[in-house]
BASE-884991 format. One line per 10 residues: for each residue y, z negated, x negated of C-alpha. Coordinates in pm, 1 decimal, padded with zeros to 6 digits. Layout:
Y/Z/X ~ ... $
This chain:
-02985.3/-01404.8/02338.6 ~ -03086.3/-01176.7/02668.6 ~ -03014.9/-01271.7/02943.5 ~ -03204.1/-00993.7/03144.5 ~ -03493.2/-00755.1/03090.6 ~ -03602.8/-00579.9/02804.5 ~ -03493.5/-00204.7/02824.7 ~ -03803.5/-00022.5/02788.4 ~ -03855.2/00308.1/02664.2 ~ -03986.1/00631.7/02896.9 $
-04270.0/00753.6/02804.0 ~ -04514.7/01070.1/02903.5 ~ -04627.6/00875.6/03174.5 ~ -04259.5/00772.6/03352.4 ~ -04185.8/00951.7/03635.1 ~ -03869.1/01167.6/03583.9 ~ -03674.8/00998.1/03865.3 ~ -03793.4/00623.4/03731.6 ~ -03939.6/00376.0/03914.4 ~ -03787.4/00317.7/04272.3 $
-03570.6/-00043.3/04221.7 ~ -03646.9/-00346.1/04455.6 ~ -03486.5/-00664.7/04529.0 ~ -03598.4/-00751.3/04187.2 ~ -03390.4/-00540.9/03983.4 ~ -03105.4/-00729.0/03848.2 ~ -02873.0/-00422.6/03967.4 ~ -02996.3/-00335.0/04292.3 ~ -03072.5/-00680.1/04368.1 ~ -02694.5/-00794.8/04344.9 $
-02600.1/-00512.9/04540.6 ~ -02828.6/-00560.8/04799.4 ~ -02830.5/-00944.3/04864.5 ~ -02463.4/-00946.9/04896.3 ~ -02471.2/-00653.5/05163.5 ~ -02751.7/-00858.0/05371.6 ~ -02577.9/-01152.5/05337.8 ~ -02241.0/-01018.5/05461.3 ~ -02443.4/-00799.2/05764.4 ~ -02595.5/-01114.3/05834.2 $
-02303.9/-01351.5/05813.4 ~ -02113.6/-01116.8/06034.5 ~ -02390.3/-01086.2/06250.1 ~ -02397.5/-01444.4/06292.1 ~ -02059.0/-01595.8/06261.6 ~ -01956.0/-01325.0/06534.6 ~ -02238.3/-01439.0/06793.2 ~ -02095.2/-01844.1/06747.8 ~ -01772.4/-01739.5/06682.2 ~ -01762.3/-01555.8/06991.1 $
-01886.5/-01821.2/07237.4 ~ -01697.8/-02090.1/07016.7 ~ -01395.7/-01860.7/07181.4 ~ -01500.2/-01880.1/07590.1 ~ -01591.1/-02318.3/07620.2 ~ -01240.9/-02426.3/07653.5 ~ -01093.9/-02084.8/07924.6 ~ -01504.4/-02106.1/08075.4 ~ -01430.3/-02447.1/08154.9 ~ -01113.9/-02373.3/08312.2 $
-01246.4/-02069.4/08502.0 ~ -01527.6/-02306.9/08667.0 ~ -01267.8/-02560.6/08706.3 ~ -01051.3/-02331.5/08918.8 ~ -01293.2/-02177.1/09071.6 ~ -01480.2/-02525.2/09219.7 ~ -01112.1/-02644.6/09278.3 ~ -01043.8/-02387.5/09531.5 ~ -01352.9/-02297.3/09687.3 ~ -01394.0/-02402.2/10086.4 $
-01434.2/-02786.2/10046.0 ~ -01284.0/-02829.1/09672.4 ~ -00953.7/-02951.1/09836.0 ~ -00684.6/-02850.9/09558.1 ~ -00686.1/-03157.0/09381.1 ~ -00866.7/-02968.4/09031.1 ~ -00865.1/-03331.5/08920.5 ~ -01037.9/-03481.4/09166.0 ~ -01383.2/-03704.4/09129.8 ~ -01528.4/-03435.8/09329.2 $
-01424.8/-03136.1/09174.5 ~ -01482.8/-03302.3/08802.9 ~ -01819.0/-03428.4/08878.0 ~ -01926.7/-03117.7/09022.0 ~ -01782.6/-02880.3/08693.8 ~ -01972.2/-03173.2/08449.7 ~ -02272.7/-03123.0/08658.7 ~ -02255.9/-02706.1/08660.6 ~ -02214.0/-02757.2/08254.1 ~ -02492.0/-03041.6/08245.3 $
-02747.3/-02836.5/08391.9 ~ -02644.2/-02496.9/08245.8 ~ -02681.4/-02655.8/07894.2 ~ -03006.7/-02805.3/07971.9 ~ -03168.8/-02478.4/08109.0 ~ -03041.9/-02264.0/07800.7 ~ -03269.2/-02479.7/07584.6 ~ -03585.0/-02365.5/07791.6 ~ -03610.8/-01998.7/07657.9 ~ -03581.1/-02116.2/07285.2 $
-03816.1/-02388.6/07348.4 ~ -04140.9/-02172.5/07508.3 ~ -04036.0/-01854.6/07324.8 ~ -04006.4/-01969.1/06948.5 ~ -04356.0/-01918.6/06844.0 ~ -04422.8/-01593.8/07040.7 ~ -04100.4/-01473.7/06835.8 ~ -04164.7/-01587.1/06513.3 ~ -04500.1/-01420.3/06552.3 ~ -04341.7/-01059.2/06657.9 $
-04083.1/-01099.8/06346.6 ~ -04416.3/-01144.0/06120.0 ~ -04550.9/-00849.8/06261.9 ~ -04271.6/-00591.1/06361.8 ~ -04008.0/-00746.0/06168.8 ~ -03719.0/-00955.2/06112.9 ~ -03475.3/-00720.9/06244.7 ~ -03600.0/-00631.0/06573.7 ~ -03585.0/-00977.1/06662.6 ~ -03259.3/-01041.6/06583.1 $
-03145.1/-00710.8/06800.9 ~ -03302.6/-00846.3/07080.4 ~ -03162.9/-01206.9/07060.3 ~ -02814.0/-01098.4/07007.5 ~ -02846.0/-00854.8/07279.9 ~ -02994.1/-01071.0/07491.5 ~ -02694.8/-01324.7/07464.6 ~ -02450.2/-01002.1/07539.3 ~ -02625.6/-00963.5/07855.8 ~ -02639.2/-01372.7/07960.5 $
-02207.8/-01402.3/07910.3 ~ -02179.3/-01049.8/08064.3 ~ -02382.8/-01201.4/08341.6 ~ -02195.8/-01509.3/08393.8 ~ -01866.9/-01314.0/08409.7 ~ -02014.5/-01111.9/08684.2 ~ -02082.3/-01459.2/08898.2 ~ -01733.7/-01588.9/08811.5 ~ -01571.3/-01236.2/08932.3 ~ -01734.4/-01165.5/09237.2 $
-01726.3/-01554.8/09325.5 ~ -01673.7/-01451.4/09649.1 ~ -01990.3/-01363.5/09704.1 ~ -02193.9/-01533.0/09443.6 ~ -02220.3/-01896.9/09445.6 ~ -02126.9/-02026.0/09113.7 ~ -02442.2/-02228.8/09072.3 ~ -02620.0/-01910.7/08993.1 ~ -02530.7/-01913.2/08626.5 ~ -02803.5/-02130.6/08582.0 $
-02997.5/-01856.0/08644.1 ~ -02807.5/-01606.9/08370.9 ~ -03051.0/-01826.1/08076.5 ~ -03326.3/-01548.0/08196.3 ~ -03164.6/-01294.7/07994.7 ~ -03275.8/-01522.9/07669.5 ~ -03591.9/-01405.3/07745.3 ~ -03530.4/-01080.0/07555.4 ~ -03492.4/-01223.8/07196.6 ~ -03527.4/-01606.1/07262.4 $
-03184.0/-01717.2/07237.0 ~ -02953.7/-01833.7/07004.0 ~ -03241.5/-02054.6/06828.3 ~ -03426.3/-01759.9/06778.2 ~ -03153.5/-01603.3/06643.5 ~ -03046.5/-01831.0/06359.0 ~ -03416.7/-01853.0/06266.4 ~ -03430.3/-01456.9/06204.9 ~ -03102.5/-01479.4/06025.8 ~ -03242.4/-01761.1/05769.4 $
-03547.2/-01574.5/05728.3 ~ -03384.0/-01257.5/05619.3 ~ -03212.5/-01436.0/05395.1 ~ -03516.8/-01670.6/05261.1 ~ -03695.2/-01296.8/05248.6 ~ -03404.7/-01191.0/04960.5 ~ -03242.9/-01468.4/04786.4 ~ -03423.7/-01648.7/04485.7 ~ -03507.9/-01985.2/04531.6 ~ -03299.0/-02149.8/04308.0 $
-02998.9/-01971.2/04505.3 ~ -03148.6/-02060.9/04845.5 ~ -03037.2/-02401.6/04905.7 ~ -02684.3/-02328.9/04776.9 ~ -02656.0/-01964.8/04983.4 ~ -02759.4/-02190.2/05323.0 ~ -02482.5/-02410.4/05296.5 ~ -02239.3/-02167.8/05235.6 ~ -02354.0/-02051.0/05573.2 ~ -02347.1/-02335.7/05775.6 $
-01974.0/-02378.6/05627.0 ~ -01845.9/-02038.0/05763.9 ~ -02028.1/-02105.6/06105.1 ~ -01841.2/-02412.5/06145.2 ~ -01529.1/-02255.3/05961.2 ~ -01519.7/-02023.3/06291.9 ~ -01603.2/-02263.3/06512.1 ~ -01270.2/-02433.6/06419.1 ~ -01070.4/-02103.3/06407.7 ~ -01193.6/-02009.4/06776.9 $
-01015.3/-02302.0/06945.2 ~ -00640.5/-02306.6/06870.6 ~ -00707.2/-01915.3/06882.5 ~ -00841.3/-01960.3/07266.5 ~ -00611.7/-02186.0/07343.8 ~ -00298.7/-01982.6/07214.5 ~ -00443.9/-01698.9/07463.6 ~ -00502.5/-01902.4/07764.6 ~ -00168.6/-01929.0/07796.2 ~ -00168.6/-01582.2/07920.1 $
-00474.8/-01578.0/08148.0 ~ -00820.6/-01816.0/08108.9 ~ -00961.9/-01428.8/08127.6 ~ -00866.1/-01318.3/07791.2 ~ -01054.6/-01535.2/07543.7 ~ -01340.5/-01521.5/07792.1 ~ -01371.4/-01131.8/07769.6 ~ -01225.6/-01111.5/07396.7 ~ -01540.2/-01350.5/07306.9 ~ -01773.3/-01115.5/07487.5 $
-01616.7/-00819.4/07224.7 ~ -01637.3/-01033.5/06976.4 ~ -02054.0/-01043.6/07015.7 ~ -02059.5/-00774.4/07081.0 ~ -01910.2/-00668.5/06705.3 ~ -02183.1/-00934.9/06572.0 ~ -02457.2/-00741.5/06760.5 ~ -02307.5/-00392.1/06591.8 ~ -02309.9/-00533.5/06240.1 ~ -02647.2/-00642.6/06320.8 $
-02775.9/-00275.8/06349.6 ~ -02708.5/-00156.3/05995.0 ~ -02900.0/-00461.2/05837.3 ~ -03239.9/-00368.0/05650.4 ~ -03494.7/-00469.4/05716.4 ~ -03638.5/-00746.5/05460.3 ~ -03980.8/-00835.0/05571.2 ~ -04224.8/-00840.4/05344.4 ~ -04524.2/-00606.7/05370.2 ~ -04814.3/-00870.4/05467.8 $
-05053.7/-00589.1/05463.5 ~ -05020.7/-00397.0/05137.6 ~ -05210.8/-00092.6/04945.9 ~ -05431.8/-00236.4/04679.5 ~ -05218.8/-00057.5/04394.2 ~ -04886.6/-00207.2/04541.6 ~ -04712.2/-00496.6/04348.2 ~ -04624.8/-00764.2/04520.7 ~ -04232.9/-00885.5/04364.2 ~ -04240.2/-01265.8/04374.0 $
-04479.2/-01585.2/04445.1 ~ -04325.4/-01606.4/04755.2 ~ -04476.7/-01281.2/04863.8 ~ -04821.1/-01366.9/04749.6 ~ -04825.2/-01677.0/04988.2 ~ -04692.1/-01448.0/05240.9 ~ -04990.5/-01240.5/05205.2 ~ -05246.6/-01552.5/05202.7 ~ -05084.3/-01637.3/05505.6 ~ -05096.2/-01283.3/05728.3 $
-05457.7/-01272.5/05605.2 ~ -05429.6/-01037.2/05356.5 ~ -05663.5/-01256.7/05131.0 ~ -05574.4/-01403.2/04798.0 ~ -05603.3/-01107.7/04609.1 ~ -05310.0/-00955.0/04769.6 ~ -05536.5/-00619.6/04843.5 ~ -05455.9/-00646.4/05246.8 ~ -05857.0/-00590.0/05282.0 ~ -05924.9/-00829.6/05526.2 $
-05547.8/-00796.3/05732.4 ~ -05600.3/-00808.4/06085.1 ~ -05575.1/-00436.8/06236.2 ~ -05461.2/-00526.7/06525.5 ~ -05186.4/-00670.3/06744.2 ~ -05423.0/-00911.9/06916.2 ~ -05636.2/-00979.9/06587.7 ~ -05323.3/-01058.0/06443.1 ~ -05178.4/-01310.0/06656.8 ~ -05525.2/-01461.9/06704.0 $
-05570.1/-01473.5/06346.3 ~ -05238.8/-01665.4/06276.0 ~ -05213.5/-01837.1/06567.8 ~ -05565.3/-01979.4/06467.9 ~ -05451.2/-02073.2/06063.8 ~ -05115.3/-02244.5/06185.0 ~ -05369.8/-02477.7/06421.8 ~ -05634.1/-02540.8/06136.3 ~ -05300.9/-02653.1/05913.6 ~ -05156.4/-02901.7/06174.0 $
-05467.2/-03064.0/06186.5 ~ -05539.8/-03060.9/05792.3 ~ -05183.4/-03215.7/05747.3 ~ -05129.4/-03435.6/06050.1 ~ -05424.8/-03651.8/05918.3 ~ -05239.3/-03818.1/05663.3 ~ -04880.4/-03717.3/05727.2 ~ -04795.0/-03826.9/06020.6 ~ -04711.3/-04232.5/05900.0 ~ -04478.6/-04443.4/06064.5 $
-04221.0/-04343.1/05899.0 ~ -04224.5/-04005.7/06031.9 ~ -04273.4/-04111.7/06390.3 ~ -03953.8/-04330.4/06321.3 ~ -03762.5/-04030.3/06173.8 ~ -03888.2/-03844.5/06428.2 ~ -03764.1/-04089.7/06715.8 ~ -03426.3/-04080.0/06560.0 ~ -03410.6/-03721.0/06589.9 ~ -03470.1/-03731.2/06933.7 $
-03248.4/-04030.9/07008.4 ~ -02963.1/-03854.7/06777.3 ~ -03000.0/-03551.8/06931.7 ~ -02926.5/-03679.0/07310.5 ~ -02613.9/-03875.4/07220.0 ~ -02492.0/-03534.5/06968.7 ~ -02491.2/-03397.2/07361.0 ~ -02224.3/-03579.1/07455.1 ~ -01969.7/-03407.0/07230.9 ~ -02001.2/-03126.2/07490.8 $
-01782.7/-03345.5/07738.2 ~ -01487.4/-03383.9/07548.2 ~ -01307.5/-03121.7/07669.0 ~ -01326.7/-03236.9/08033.7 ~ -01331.5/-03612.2/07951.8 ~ -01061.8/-03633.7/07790.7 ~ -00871.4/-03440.6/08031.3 ~ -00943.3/-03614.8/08328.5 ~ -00891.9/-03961.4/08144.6 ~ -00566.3/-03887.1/08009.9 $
-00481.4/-03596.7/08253.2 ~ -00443.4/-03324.0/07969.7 ~ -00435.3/-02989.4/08014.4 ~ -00756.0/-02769.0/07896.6 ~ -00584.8/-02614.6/07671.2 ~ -00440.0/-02982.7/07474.5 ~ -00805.4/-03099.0/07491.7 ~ -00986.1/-02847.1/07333.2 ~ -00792.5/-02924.3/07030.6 ~ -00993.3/-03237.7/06950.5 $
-01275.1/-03012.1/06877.2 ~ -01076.6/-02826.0/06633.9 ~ -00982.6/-03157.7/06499.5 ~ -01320.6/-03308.4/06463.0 ~ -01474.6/-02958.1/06325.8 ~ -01182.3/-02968.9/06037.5 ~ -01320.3/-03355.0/06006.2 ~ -01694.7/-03266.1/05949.2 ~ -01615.3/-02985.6/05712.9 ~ -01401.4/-03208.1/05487.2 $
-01733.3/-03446.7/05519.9 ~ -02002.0/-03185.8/05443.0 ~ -01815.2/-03045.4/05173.0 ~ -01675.5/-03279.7/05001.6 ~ -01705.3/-03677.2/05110.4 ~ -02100.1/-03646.0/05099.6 ~ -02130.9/-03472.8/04790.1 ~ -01917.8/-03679.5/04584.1 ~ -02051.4/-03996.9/04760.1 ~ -02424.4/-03823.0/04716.0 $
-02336.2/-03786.9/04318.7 ~ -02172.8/-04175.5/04296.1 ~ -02470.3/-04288.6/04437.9 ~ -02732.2/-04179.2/04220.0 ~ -02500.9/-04213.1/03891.8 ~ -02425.4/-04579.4/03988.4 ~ -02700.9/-04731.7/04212.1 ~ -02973.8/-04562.3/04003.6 ~ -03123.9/-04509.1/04368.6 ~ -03442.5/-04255.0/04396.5 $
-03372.6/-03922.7/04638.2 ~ -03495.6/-04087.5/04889.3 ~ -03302.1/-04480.7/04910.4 ~ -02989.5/-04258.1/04849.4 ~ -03048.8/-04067.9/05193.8 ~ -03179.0/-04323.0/05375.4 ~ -02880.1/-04554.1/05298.9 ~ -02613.0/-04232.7/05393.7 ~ -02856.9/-04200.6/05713.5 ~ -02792.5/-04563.3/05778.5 $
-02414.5/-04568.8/05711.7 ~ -02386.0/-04229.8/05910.2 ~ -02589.6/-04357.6/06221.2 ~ -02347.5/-04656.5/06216.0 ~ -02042.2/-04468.6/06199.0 ~ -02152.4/-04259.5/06487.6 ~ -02211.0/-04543.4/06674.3 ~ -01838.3/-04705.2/06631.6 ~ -01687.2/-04375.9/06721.8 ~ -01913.9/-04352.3/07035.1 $
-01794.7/-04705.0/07143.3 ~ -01483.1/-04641.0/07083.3 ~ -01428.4/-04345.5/07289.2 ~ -01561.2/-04474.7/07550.9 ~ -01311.1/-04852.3/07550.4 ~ -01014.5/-04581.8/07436.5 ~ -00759.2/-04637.5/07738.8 ~ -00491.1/-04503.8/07497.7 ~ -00522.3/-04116.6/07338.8 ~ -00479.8/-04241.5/06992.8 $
-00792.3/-04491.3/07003.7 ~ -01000.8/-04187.3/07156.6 ~ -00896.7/-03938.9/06864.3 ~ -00954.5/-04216.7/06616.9 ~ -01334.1/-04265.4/06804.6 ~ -01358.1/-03875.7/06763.1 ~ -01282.5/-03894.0/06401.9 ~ -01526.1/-04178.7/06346.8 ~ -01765.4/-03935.8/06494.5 ~ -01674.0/-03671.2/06254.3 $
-01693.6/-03878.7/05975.1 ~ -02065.5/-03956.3/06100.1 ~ -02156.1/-03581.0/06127.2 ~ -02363.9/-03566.5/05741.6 ~ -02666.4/-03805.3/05941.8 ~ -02836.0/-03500.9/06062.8 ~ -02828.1/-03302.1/05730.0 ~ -02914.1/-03611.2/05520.3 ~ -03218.6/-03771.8/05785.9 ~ -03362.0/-03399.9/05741.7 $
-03295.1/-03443.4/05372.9 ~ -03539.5/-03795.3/05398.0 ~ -03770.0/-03672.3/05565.4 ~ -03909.7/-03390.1/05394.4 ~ -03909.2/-03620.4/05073.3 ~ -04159.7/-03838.8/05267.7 ~ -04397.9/-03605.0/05284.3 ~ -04564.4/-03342.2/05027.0 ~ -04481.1/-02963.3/05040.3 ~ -04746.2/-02857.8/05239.9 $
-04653.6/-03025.7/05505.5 ~ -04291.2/-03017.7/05554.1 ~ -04368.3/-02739.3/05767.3 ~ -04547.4/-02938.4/05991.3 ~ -04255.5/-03220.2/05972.9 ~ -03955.4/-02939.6/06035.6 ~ -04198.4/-02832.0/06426.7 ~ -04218.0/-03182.8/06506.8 ~ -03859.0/-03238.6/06419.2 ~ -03770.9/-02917.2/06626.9 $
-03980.2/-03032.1/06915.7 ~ -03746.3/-03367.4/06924.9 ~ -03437.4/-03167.2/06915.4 ~ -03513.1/-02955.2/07158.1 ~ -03623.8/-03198.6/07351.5 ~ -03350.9/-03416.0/07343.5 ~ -03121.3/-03119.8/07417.4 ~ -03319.0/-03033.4/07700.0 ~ -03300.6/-03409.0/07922.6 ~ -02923.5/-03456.1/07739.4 $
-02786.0/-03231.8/08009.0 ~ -02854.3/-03381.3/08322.5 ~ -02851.7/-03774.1/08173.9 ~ -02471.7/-03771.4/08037.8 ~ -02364.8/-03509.6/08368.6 ~ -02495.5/-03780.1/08576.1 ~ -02342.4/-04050.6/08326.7 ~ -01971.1/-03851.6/08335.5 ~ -01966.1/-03830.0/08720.0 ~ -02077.4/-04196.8/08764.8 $
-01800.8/-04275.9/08519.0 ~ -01551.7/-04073.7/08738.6 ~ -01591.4/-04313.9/09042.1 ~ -01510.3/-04630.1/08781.7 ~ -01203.0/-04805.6/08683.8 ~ -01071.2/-04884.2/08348.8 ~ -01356.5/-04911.4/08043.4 ~ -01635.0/-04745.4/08316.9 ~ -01450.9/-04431.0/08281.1 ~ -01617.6/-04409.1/07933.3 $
-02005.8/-04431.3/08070.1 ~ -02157.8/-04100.1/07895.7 ~ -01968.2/-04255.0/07530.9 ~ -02143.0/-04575.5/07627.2 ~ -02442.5/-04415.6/07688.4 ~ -02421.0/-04182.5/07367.5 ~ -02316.3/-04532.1/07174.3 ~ -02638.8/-04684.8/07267.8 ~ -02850.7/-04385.2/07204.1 ~ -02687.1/-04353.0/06834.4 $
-02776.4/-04751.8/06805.8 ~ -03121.9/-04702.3/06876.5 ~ -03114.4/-04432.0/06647.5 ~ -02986.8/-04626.3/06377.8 ~ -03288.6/-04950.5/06470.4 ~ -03458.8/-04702.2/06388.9 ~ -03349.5/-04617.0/06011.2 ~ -03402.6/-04958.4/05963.3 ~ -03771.2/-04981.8/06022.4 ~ -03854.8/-04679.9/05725.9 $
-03955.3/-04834.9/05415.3 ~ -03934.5/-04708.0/05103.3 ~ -04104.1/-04830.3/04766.6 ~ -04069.9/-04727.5/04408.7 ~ -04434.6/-04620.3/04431.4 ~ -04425.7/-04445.1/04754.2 ~ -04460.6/-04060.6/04678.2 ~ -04565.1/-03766.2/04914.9 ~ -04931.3/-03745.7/04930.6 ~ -05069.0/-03415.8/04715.6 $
C-alpha cells in the first residue's frame, strides 16, 4: 500500500535542479512545520511566560512603593494602601484591553497584506517597550507618580498587544499545518502556554526572596528571548495575489485568494493594486458577509451564548485579585499567595487534559448525546462549578475553604473551551466567523469594565468585616450565576442543524 506520492520519473522537460519543494512535500513539509511551530512556540510561550514571571514581585513593587510614599503611612496592609494597589491594577488591566480592542482589524488587515510576521515583530516589541516602560516609572518613582503606568498601554499601539499577538501566532500556524492536524496542534499550544504559566510562579517566588527586582527584570529578558526567536520565523502568508501560471498548494489557499480579491480563478487579475484599494476592498467584503450571515444567524441562542461570554468573562477577571486578596485576608506574604495560582493552573491542566476528555468520550459512548447536548450539558456543569468556587471564596474565613473555592474554580475552567465548542455547532460554517467577532467583542468587553467593577468591589470589601471581605468573589459568584441562567435558556432539538 503507499502511503505517499508516486515517485515520478524525470523527463526532457524536468529542470535539472527539480522542482523547488513547498509546504506540501511530505519531506520539506515535516521539516518545516516543526521549525515554525517551535519558532513560534518559543516566540510565544516566552512573551506569557515572561510576564507570567513579573505579577506576583510587580505587585509587591507597587505595594512597597504606595506603602511608603508621603501619605501611605507604613502600614503596607492597610485599607488604604490595599485599595489603592487593587485600584492601580484595576485600571491598568482595563486600559491594556483598549489597544487590542480598536487595533485588531487594522492589524489583521496589515498581516493580509504585508504579512504575518511583521505583525508579530511589532506586537512583541511593542510589549518589550510597555514593561521596559513601567520599570522606568517604578525606578525613578521619585519623580514619576506611579499612576502613570496607565499610560505605558500606548506602547501597544505598535503591534496591538498581546491579542494581536496570539492571533498572528495561530495564523502562522493555520497558514502551515493540515487541517486534520490543526485542532490537535492548537491544543498542544494552549497546554505549553499554561504549562509556563505554572512554571513562572514558584520560579518568581523562589527569586523574590532575593529582591522583588529580579523576576521583574529576568521576565523583561525573558521577552525579550521570545521577541529574538521571533525574528528567524518565515514568513507563511500565502500569496493572495499570484502569477496566472503559479499553483496554488491547498483549498485553503484558493479561498484565500477569493477572499483578497484575486477572483475565483486564482489568476490575481482583479487583486487590488493598491494599499488603499486593498483595505477598501476587504474592508467592504467582510461588511457585505456580516450582513449576509447575521440575517439568519444571529437566533436567540447566540445572543444567549453570547451574553454568557460577556457575563463569564467579567467574573474570569476576578482571578486577577487573588494574589492580593488572599494576602490581605489571611495576611500572607506575596510570595505564599502567588502559589494558589500555581495551584489552580496545575488544576485546569489536569482538567483540560484529561477530566474533559475522558468525561467528553463517556458522554457520547453512554448518553448517546449529539455534539451539541454533550457541550451544552459540560457548559452547564462547568458554569455551576464556577459558581460554588466563587461563593466559596468569598464566605472562606479559613485558608483551607478558600483553596478548596480556588480548586472548584479550576475544576470549572473547561466552560470557556466547551461554550466556544457549542456555539460554533449552532451555526453553519460560513458563519462561525461572524459568531467568533461577536464572541470577541463580549470578551473584550467584559475585560474592559471587569477592571474598575471588582477594584471598586475589592476596596469596598476592605472596609467590611467578616463574609464582606469577600465582595469581588460575591460579585464574580453572581456574574458566573447569570452566566449559567443563561445556558439554561439554549435549546437544542434533534432536528435543529446549522442553517446551509
Amino acid at each position: 500500500m503507499q502511503t505517499g506520492r508516486a515517485i515520478e520519473e524525470p523527463t526532457e522537460e524536468e529542470p535539472l535542479l527539480g522542482h523547488v519543494h513547498d509546504v506540501s512535500s511530505p519531506k520539506h513539509f515535516l521539516s518545516g512545520y516543526q521549525r515554525l511551530l517551535l519558532l513560534v512556540g518559543i516566540s510565544i510561550v516566552a512573551a506569557d511566560f515572561g510576564n507570567a514571571l513579573t505579577v506576583a514581585p510587580q505587585i509587591a513593587i507597587f505595594e512597597s512603593l504606595i506603602c511608603y510614599q508621603p501619605g501611605g503611612g507604613g502600614d503596607c496592609k492597610s485599607p488604604e494602601v490595599q485599595g489603592e494597589l487593587a485600584l492601580l491594577i484595576g485600571w491598568k488591566d482595563t486600559i491594556d484591553q483598549l489597544p487590542g480592542i480598536i487595533l485588531a482589524l487594522p492589524y489583521g488587515l496589515a498581516a493580509d497584506r504585508f504579512g504575518r510576521k511583521p505583525i508579530l515583530l511589532l506586537c512583541l516589541a511593542g510589549l518589550v517597550l510597555e514593561e521596559v516602560a513601567i520599570r522606568l516609572v517604578c525606578w525613578w518613582n521619585a519623580v514619576i507618580p506611579l499612576r502613570m503606568i496607565w499610560v505605558t498601554p500606548i506602547f501597544q499601539i505598535i503591534g496591538g498587544g498581546s491579542q494581536t499577538a496570539t492571533a498572528m501566532a495561530y495564523a502562522m500556524i493555520t497558514d502551515v499545518v493540515p487541517l486534520e492536524k490543526r485542532a490537535s496542534i492548537f491544543y498542544i499550544m494552549a497546554a505549553v502556554v499554561l504549562l509556563g504559566e505554572i512554571l513562572a510562579t514558584p520560579i518568581s517566588a523562589f527569586l523574590m526572596m532575593s529582591s522583588p527586582w529580579v523576576p521583574t527584570l529576568l521576565g523583561v529578558v525573558v521577552q525579550l528571548g521570545g521577541l529574538l526567536a521571533a525574528a528567524f520565523v518565515s514568513e507563511t502568508r500565502p500569496d493572495k495575489c499570484p502569477k496566472p501560471d503559479q499553483p496554488t498548494n491547498t483549498h485553503e489557499r484558493q479561498e484565500g485568494l477569493q477572499w483578497a480579491g484575486g477572483g475565483g480563478d486564482g489568476t490575481g487579475q482583479d487583486c487590488p493594486r493598491s494599499m488603499y484599494q486593498y483595505w477598501k476592498h476587504t474592508v467592504s467584503e467582510y461588511w457585505k458577509h456580516l450582513q449576509g450571515a447575521g440575517g439568519n444567524g444571529w437566533d436567540l441562542n447566540m445572543a444567549y451564548i453570547v451574553g454568557t461570554f460577556l457575563l463569564a468573562s467579567i467574573g474570569k477577571q476576578a482571578l486577577q485579585l487573588i494574589i492580593p486578596y488572599a494576602s490581605n485576608r489571611f495576611m500572607w506574604s506575596i510570595p505564599r499567595a502567588s502559589f494558589l495560582v500555581t495551584f489552580k493552573g496545575v488544576i485546569n491542566l489536569i482538567t483540560l487534559l484529561l477530566i474533559l476528555p475522558w468525561l467528553s468520550a463517556k458522554l457520547s459512548r453512554q448518553m448517546s448525546w449529539s455534539p451539541a447536548v454533550k457541550d451544552l450539558r459540560v457548559v452547564q456543569g462547568s458554569s455551576s462549578i464556577l459558581t460554588l468556587g466563587a461563593l466559596l471564596m468569598a464566605l472562606a474565613a479559613q485558608p483551607s475553604i478558600f483553596v478548596a473555592g480556588v480548586c472548584l474554580f479550576g475544576f470549572g475552567w473547561g466552560f470557556y473551551s466547551a461554550l466556544r465548542s457549542l456555539a460554533t455547532a449552532l451555526v453553519s460554517p460560513s458563519q462561525v466567523g461572524v459568531l467568533n467577532s461577536g464572541i470577541g467583542l463580549a470578551q473584550g468587553i467584559g475585560s474592559l469594565v471587569a477592571g474598575p467593577i471588582l477594584a471598586a468591589a475589592f476596596r469596598q470589601g476592605l472596609r467590611q468585616e467578616g463574609f464582606g471581605k469577600g465582595l469581588p468573589y460575591l460579585v464574580a459568584g453572581a456574574l458566573f450565576f447569570s452566566a449559567s441562567a443563561f445556558t439554561c435558556l439554549i435549546r437544542i432539538t434533534r432536528e435543529e442543524k446549522p442553517s446551509p
